[in-house]
VMD Tcl script that draws the C-alpha trace (Angstrom):
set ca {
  {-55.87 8.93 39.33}
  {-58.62 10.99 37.82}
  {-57.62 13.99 36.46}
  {-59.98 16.98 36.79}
  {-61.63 18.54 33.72}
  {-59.25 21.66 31.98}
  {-56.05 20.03 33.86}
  {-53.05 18.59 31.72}
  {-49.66 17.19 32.48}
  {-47.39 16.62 29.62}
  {-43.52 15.91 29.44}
  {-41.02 17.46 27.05}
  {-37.65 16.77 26.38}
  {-34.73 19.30 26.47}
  {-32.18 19.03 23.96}
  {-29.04 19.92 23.76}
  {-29.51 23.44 22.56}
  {-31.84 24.26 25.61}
  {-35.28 23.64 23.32}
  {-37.96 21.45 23.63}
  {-41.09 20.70 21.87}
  {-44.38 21.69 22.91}
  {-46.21 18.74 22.48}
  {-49.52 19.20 19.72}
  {-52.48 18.46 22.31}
  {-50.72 21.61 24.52}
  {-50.67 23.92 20.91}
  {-53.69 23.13 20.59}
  {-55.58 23.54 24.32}
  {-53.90 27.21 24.29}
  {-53.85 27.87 20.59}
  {-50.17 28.71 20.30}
  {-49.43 28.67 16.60}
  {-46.26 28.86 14.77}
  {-44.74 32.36 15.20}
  {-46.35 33.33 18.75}
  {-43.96 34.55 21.36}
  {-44.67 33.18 24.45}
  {-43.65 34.59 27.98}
  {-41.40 32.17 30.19}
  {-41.79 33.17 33.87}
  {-39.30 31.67 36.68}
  {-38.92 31.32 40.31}
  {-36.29 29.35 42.00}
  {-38.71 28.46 44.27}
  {-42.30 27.71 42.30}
  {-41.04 26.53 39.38}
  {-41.17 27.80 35.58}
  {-44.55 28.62 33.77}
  {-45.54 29.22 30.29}
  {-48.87 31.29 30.61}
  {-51.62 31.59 28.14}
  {-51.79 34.93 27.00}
  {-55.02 36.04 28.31}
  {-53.65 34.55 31.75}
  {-50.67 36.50 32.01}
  {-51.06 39.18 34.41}
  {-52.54 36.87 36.93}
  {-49.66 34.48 36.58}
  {-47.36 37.17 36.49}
  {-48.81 38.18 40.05}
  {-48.61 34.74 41.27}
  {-44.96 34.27 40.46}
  {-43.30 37.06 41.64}
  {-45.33 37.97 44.30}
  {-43.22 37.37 48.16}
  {-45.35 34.57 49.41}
}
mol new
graphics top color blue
foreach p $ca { graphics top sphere $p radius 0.5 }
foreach p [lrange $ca 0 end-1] q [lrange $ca 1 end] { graphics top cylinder $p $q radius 0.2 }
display resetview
C-alpha cells in the first residue's frame, strides 16, 4: 500500500497508568517538544484525535459537529 505524501500511521502502547509514548518521528512531524500541552478531543463515535495546534479549531469543528 502506498501511503500518500503528509499521511502517517503509528502505534503506541498504553500502559498501565493510562500513558503512552508519542513515538519521535510523530514529535517531530508536529514539533511537540517536551513541556507542550496538547488537546485530546473524543467522540464515541469518530474516534480520539490529538490535533496540531495550528489545526485545532478545524478539528475541533469536525469532532463535535452532529454529522
Amino acid at each position: 500500500m502506498k501511503i500518500p505524501k503528509g499521511k502517517y500511521a503509528w502505534t503506541v502502547t498504553v500502559g498501565e497508568k493510562g500513558q503512552f509514548v508519542i513515538p519521535k518521528q510523530a514529535r517531530e512531524v508536529f514539533g511537540i517538544k517536551p513541556g507542550d500541552t496538547l488537546i485530546l478531543l473524543g467522540d464515541e463515535e469518530k474516534g480520539i484525535a490529538i490535533p496540531p495546534k495550528s489545526t485545532f479549531a478545524k478539528y475541533m469543528e469536525e469532532i463535535f459537529s452532529d454529522q
